[in-house]
C-alpha positions as CSV (number, residue, x, y, z in Angstrom):
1,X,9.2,7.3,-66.9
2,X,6.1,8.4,-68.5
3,X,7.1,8.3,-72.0
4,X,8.5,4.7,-71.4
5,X,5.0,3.2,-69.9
6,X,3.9,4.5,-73.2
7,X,6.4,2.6,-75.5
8,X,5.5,-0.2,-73.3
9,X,1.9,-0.1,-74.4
10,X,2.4,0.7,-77.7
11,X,3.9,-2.9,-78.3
12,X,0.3,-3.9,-76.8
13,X,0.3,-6.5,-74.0
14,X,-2.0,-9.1,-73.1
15,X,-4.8,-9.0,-70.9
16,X,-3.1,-10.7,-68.7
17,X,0.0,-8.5,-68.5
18,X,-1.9,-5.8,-68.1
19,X,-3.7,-7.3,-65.1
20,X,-0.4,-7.9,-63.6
21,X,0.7,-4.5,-64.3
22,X,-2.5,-2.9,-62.5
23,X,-1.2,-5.5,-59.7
24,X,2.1,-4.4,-59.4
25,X,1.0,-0.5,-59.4
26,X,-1.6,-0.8,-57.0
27,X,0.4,-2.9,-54.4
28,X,3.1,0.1,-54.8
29,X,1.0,2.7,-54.3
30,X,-0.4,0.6,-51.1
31,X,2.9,0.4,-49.6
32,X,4.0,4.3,-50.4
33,X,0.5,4.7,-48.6
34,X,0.9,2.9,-45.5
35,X,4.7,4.3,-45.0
36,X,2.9,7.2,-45.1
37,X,-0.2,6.7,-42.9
38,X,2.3,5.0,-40.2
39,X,4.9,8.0,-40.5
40,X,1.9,10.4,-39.7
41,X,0.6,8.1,-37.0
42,X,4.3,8.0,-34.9
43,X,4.4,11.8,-35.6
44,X,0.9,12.7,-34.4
45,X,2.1,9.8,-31.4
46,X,-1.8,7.6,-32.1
47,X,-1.9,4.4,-31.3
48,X,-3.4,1.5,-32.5
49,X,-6.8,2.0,-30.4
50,X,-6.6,5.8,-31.2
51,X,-7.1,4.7,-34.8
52,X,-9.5,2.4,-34.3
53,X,-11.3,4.7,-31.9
54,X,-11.4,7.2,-35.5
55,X,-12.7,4.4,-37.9
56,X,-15.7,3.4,-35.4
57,X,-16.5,7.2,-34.4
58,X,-20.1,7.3,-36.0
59,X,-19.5,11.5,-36.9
């Protein structure tokens, strides 16, 4: 996979394509992320306010 991302740059891209590209990565990375993050949450059994109880806690 690695080696084919390269080839793909070596043929250069626009600005633009590569813009999308970062898109694209990002947004899948996001959603691996959340799947991940709401896996852990059902596991651990926290709810919503449990998680917002963790974001606001000022420690």
């Amino acid at each position: 996979m690695q080696i084919s991302l390269l080839r793909l740059f070596e043929r250069g891209m626009s600005e633009e394509d590569t813009v999308e590209l970062q898109r694209v990565i990002v947004a899948h990375l996001s959603q691996k992320m959340l799947a991940e993050v709401e896996r852990a949450n059902e596991e651990r059994g926290y709810t919503a306010a449990d998680v917002d109880d963790m974001l606001n806690d000022p420690s």
